[in-house]
C-alpha positions in Angstrom: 53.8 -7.1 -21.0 50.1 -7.9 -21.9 48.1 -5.4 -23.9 46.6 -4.5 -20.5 49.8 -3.2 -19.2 49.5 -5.2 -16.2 50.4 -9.0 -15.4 47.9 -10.5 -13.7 50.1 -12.1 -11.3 53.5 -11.5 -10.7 55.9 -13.7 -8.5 59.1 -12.2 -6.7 61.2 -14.9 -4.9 64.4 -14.5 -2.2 66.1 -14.4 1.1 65.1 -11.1 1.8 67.7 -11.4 4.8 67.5 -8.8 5.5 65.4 -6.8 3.3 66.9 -3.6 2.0 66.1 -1.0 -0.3 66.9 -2.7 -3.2 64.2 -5.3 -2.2 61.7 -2.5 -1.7 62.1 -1.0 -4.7 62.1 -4.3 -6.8 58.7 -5.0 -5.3 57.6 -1.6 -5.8 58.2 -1.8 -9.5 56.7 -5.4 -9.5 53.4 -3.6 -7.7 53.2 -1.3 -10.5 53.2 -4.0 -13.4 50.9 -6.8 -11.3 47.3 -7.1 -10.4 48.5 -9.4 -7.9 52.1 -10.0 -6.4 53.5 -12.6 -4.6 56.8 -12.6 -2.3 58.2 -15.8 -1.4 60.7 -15.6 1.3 62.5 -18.9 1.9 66.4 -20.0 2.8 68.0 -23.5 3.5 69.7 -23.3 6.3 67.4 -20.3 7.1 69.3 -17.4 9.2 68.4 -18.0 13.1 69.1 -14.2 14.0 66.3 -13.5 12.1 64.1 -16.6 10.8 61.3 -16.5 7.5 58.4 -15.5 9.9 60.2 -12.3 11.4 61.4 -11.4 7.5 58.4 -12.0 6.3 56.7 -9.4 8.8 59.4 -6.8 8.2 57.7 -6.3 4.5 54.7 -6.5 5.5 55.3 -3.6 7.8 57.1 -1.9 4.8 54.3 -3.1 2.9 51.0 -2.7 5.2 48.2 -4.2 3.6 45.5 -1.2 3.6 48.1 0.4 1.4 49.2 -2.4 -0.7 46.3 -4.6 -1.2 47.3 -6.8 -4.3 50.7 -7.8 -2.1 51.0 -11.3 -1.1 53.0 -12.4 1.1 53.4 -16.9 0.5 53.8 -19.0 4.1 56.7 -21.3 4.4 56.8 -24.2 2.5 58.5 -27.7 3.9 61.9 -29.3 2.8 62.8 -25.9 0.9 66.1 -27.1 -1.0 69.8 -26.3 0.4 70.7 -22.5 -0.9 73.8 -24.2 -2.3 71.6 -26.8 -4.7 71.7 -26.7 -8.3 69.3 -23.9 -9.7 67.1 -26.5 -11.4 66.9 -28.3 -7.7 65.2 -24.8 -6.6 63.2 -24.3 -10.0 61.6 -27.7 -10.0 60.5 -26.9 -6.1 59.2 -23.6 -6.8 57.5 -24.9 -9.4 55.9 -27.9 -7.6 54.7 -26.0 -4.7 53.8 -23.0 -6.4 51.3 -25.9 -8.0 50.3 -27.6 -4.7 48.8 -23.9 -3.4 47.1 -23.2 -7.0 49.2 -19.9 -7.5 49.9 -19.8 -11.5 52.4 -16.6 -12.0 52.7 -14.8 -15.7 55.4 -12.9 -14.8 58.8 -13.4 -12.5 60.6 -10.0 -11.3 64.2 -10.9 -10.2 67.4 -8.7 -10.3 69.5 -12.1 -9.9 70.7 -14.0 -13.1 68.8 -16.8 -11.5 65.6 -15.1 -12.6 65.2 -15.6 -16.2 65.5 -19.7 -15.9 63.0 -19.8 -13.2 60.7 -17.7 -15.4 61.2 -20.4 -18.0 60.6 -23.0 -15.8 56.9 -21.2 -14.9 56.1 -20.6 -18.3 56.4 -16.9 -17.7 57.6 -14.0 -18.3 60.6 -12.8 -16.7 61.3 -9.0 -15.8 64.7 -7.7 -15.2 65.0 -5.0 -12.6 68.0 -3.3 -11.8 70.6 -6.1 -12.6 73.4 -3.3 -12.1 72.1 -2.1 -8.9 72.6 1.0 -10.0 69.7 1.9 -8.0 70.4 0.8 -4.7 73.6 -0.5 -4.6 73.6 -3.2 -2.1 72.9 -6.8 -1.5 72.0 -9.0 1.1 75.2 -10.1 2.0 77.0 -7.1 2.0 74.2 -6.1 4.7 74.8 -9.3 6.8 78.6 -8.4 6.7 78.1 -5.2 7.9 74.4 -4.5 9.1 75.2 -0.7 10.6 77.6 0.7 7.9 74.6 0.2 5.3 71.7 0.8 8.0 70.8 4.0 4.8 69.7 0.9 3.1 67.3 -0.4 5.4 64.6 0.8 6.3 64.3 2.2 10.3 61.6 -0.8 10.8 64.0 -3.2 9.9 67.2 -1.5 11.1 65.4 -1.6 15.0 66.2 -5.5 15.1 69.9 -4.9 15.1 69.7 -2.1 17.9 70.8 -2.7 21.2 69.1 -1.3 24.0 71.3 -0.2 26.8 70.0 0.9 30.0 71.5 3.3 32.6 70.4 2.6 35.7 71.4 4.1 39.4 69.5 6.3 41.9 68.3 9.9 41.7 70.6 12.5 41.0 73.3 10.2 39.6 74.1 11.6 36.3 71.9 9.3 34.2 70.2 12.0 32.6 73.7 13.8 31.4 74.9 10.6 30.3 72.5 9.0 28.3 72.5 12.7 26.0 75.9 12.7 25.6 76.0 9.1 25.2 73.9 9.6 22.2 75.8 12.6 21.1 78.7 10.8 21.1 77.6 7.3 19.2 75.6 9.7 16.7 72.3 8.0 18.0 69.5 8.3 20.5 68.5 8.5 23.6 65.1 7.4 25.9 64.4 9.9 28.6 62.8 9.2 31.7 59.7 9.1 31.4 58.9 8.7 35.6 59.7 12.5 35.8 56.7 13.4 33.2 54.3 11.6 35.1 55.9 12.8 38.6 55.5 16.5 37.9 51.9 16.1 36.2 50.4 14.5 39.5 52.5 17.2 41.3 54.1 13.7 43.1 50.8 12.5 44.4 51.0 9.0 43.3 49.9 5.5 42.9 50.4 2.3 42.7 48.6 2.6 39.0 50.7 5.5 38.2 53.9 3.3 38.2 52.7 1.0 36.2 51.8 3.8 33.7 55.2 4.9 34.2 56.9 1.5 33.4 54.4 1.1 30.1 54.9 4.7 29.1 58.5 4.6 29.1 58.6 0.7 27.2 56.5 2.8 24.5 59.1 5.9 24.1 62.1 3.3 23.9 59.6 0.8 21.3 59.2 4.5 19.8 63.1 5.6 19.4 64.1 1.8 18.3 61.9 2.2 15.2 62.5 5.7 13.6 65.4 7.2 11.7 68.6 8.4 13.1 69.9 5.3 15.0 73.1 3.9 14.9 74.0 1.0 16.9 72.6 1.2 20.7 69.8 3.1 21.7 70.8 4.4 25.5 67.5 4.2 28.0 67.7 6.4 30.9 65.9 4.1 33.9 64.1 1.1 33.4 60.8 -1.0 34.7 62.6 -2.3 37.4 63.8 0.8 39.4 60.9 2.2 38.2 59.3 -0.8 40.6 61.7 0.4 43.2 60.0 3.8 43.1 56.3 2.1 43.5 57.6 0.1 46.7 59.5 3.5 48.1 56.5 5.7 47.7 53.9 3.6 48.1 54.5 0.3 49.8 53.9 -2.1 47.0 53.3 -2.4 43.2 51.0 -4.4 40.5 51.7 -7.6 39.2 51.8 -6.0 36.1 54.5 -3.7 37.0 56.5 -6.6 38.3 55.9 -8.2 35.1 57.4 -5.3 33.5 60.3 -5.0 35.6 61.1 -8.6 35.4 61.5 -8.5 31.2 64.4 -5.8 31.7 67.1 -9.1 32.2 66.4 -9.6 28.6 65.4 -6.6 27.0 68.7 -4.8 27.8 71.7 -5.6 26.1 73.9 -3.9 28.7 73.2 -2.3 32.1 75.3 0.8 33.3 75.2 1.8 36.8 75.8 5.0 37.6 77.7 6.1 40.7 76.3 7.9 43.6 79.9 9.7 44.1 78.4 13.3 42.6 77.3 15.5 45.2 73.4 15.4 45.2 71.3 18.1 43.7 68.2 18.8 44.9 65.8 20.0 41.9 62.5 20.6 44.4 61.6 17.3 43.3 64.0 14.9 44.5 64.7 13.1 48.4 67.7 13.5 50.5 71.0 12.2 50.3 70.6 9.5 52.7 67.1 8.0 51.0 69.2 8.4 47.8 71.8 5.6 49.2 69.1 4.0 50.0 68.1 3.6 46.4 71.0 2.6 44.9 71.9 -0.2 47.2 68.0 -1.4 46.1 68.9 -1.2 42.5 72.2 -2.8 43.0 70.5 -5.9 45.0 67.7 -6.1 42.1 70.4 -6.1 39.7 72.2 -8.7 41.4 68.9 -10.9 42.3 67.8 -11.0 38.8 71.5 -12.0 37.3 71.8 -9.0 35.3 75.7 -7.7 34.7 75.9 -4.6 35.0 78.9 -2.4 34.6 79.3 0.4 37.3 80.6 3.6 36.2 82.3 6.2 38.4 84.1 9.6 38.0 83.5 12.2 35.9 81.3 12.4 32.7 84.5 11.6 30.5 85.6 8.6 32.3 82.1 7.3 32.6 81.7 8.1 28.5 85.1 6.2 27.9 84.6 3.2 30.2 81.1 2.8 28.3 82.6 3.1 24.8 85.3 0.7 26.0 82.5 -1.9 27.2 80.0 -1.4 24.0 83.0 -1.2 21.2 84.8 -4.4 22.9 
């Protein structure tokens, strides 16, 4: 290391697909040695589930810039060479782009065996971090194998991509509420209330056409909420979605914002799964809620949206059991 203590520009190149906690702490230790560090993400063929652009912005959401200001995070280069090519094939392209963009590292951080020729190759120095992974103990592709047995090594920013988002749909006083708790009991994971109820009791039901479409975004912002912090596994289960929350603007007020149509039309791809639930349960009226009769009403609107939009749906019936078992059976299939 220079007399300084620092390098003045380190150099940290990988897959990163995806990154884990191993990667994370390599580029910490790389921060603390560099008065500049660079990340170059690149793969031949490059992974389409999640491409260079979307791995890129995972660090540098793990890696804001107001905090980490001596991060750099290098742009795509073309023709990258196959991941199977001879290491000097990859050394003599880092080394030539590296060139074309000016960027002259003194240092190379690696915890692959590759990292010590490419250092050579750079006329720099190479730094060995962790070649044991004694620290973290993973690796890229024992991620990719299994993305949710080692979701402790990602970080929740990261892990969100691999969620799914399943919806439970059906009219009021159907069970959804019941369901999507012990649904997330049972999956050890999470669940989305309503968020229509909040806004419901707040304007004492005196609402608008604006109010639904406050609905539809407040909820989209609890589930964007859930998908990204700590103690998922798997699914995230949404109680309602956009579109019946559209039903509800039509039903109490005769129509609904572009907007909220908007909102309720990106449900078809948003959702992984759809569960309806059943109107068989007797209906419970909470002070809040219509009348048996508007309630059929309701779900034969969500069943028609449902089927108008092409979304499958799986409808669920009986008690809480069967309807936890027949979703396990769909979701683990």
């Amino acid at each position: 290391m220079p007399e300084s203590g620092r390098f003045r520009h380190g150099l940290i190149v990988g897959k990163f697909a995806p990154p884990h906690a191993g990667h994370e702490a390599l580029i910490r230790f790389a921060l603390e040695r560099c008065e500049t560090l660079s990340v170059w993400v690149y793969s031949r063929p490059d992974f389409t589930a999640m491409p260079s652009p979307l791995r890129r912005g995972w660090l540098r959401e793990v890696f804001p810039v107001w905090l980490f200001p001596n991060l750099e995070l290098l742009p795509d280069a073309p023709n990258p060479p196959l991941n199977d090519a001879p290491d000097q094939v990859h050394q003599d392209y880092v080394r030539r782009v590296l060139g074309d963009w000016n960027i002259r590292p003194d240092a190379v951080f690696s915890s692959e065996d590759y990292g010590p020729a490419l250092a050579g190759r750079l006329n720099a120095a190479h730094v060995p971090f962790d070649p044991e992974r004694r620290l973290s103990p993973i690796s890229g592709s024992a991620v990719r194998q299994d993305v949710h047995a080692a979701r402790q090594y990602l970080s929740p920013l990261v892990y969100a991509h691999f969620v799914q988002r399943v919806a439970l749909v059906g009219a009021e006083s159907t069970g959804k509420s019941t369901l999507a708790a012990a649904l997330a009991g049972a999956f050890g994971t999470r669940f989305v209330r309503e968020y229509g109820r909040d806004v419901y009791e707040r304007e004492n039901g005196a609402l608008h056409p604006e109010h639904f479409a406050e609905i539809a975004l407040g909820h989209r912002a609890l589930e964007d909420e859930a998908i990204r912090a700590p103690g998922l596994n798997r699914f995230l289960f949404a109680d309602t979605t956009a579109a019946t929350t559209l039903m509800w603007s039509y039903l109490l007020t005769r129509t609904a914002l572009s907007e909220l149509h908007a909102l309720a039309d990106a449900c078809a791809a948003r959702y992984a799964h759809t569960f309806l639930c059943g109107d068989e349960f007797r209906h419970v009226q909470d002070g809040w809620r219509s009348n048996t009769e508007v309630r059929g009403v309701q779900q034969a609107f969500i069943i028609q949206d449902l089927r108008s939009r092409g979304v499958p749906f799986t409808e669920l019936r009986g008690p809480l059991d069967e309807r936890l078992a027949t979703v396990r059976g769909v979701l683990e299939q």
